[in-house]
Phi, psi and omega in degrees: 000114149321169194252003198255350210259013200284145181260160198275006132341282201270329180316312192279334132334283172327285160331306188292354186280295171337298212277340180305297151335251283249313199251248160030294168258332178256352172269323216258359182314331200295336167339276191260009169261015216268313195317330215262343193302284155350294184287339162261010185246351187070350191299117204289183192252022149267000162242350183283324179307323178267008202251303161343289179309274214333291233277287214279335159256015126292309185287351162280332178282317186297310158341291177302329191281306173322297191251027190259162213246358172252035161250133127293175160106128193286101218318330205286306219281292179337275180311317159303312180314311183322293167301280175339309196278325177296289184315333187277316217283302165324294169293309174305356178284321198304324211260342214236155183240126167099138172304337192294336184286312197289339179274297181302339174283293175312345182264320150346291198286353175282351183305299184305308175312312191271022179240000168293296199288334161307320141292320170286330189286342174271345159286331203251301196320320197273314162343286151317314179262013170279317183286029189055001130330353233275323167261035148302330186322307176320309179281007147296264187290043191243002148329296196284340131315341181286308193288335178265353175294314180299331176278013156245347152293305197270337161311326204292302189282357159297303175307309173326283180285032171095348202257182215254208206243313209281347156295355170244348177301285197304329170277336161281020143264339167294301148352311203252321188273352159314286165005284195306332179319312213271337165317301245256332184280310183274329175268130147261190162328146173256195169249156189283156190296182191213044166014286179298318175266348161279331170304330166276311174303315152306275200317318192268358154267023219273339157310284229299317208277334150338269163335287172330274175337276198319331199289300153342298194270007151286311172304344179267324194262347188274330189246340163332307194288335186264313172303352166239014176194061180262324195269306158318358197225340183261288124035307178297313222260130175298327182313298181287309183314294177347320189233049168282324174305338154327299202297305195296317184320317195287317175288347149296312181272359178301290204303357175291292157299352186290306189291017194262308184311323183290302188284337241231292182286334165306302179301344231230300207259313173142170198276324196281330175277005180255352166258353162267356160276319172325293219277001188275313188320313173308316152321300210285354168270292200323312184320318200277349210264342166260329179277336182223087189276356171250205199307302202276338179296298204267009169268348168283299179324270163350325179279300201297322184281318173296336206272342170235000182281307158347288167296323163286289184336358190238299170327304180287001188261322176318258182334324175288306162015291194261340146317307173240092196264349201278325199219077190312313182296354191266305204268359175281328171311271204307318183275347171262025184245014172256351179285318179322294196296315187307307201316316199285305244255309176312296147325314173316313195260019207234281234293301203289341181293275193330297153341327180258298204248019175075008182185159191266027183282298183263353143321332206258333169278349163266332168313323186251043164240351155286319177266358145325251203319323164323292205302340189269357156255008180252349173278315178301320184313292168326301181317268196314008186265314188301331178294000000 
């Protein structure tokens, strides 16, 4: 099967490939290699926070680079190179010493991640719903559960048989460049874009996409902290550690079904108003990954959170969507480069706060008065679609 012969199945496969690669495996491995990385490098929990940012002020730049109206270049090409720079990038963490390598790498592959998630979601999505498809979209993101349920089968099982953190480097690069077999075989090519009618579409949402933003990019520094220390705050805990690859597993298979689910409430209630019950649920997992710190507190953590990141991720890309509907790489772009910022802000304040004050409690209480407030800008969102 050609990638010209893909059908809106194997397209959405594809994707979910994408999301695996790029995000899944290449943002979030660092998850669960990070306590045994940290412990044989000594790295305190302000640098594991910046090697987190480093990663996370790539993917703002690549995000901004995404949605600037001066990219060229044919996306299909593109989005493999992308992939192709996440698996290397990935795998070169095994080989490199000294923080300064470890920065430069992690910020490269956050380049590549946002320009994996921009591009694929802009090949696959306008795709799916040309083909009377549209809710195939889930199993485009439902990657990125995938990818991170596979990165915690295979960290677990690495640990297992003895091997060290530079052995999950290289297997989630290996991992991802399956991945990639599998993009270049299923996605094709895109068709040209519709420029002009998205510059109108924006201008006459410019509220609503305002709100939005802000609300995204709260929504990046509000779920961050926890989605990078999770497996570190379970580690902490004596009760818990014993089973630490649960918890991360368990925040993988959340994230799988969630956006069928997410998107499901959206259609019932409204898009906006189903990401501001997401983003409180979510709250109530951060809450829980500090307040109730033993075995059922970080696996409600784990659920609660895997179970919604997704989903406002999707929810919030619908509502830009339907806002700029003309042209998917500018507005995947503008929102995910407000996400960028939460993201690079969050770790920053999750690692030197703990650093200052002995626990991830108040990094952690400001994460859920951001996603408080995110849901209260995503209901003014909603109000104003209704007027």
């Amino acid at each position: 099967m050609s990638a010209r012969q893909t059908g809106p199945v194997w397209l959405a496969t594809g994707g979910l490939l994408a999301m695996a690669v790029a995000i899944g495996t290449g943002r979030f491995i660092y998850t669960p290699i990070l306590p045994p990385m940290a412990e044989a490098l000594a790295l305190t929990k302000g640098e594991a926070g910046l090697l987190a940012s480093a990663n996370f002020l790539g993917y703002l730049a690549g995000a901004l680079a995404t949605a600037s109206p001066r990219l060229h270049g044919p996306p299909r090409a593109t989005l493999l190179a992308a992939l192709a720079a996440s698996a290397l990038t990935t795998a070169a963490m095994a080989w490199s010493d000294g923080m300064a390598a470890f920065l430069g790498l992690r910020f490269l592959g956050g380049v590549a991640s946002a320009y994996a998630l921009v591009l694929a979601s802009a090949l696959v999505l306008d795709r799916l719903a040309a083909s009377g498809r549209p809710g195939l979209s889930a199993v485009h993101f439902s990657g990125v559960g995938a990818g991170i349920a596979l990165s915690a089968i295979l960290t677990w099982a690495l640990s297992h048989a003895g091997a060290d953190w530079r052995a999950m480097w290289l297997g989630g690069g290996a991992i991802s460049l399956a991945g990639l077999a599998g993009v270049a075989l299923l996605v094709p090519a895109a068709g040209p874009g519709r420029p002009a009618a998205a510059a109108v579409a924006l201008a006459a949402g410019g509220v609503r996409l305002a709100l939005l933003t802000a609300a995204y990019g709260l929504f990046g520094f509000g779920y961050i902290i926890t989605a990078t220390f999770i497996v570190v705050i379970v580690r902490d805990s004596p009760a818990a550690a014993s089973i630490e690859p649960l918890f991360w597993l368990a925040f993988g298979l959340a994230a799988i079904p969630s956006v069928t689910l997410w998107v499901a409430a959206g259609r019932r209630i409204g898009v906006m108003r189903a990401f501001a019950v997401a983003a409180v649920v979510e709250a109530v997992g951060v809450f829980a990954s500090v307040a109730t710190p033993g075995v059922p507190g970080l696996f409600a953590a784990s659920v609660l959170l895997g179970g919604t990141f997704m989903g406002l991720t999707a929810l919030g890309l619908i509502a830009a969507r339907d806002l700029v509907p003309a042209d998917p790489r500018r507005w995947v772009g503008i929102l995910t480069s407000a996400f960028g910022l939460g993201q690079i802000a969050g770790p920053l304040a999750a690692g030197y706060g703990h650093d200052l004050t002995g626990s991830f409690y108040l990094p952690s209480m400001l994460a859920v008065a951001a996603l408080a407030v995110a849901a209260v800008l995503a209901l003014a969102v909603g109000r104003h679609a209704a007027r």
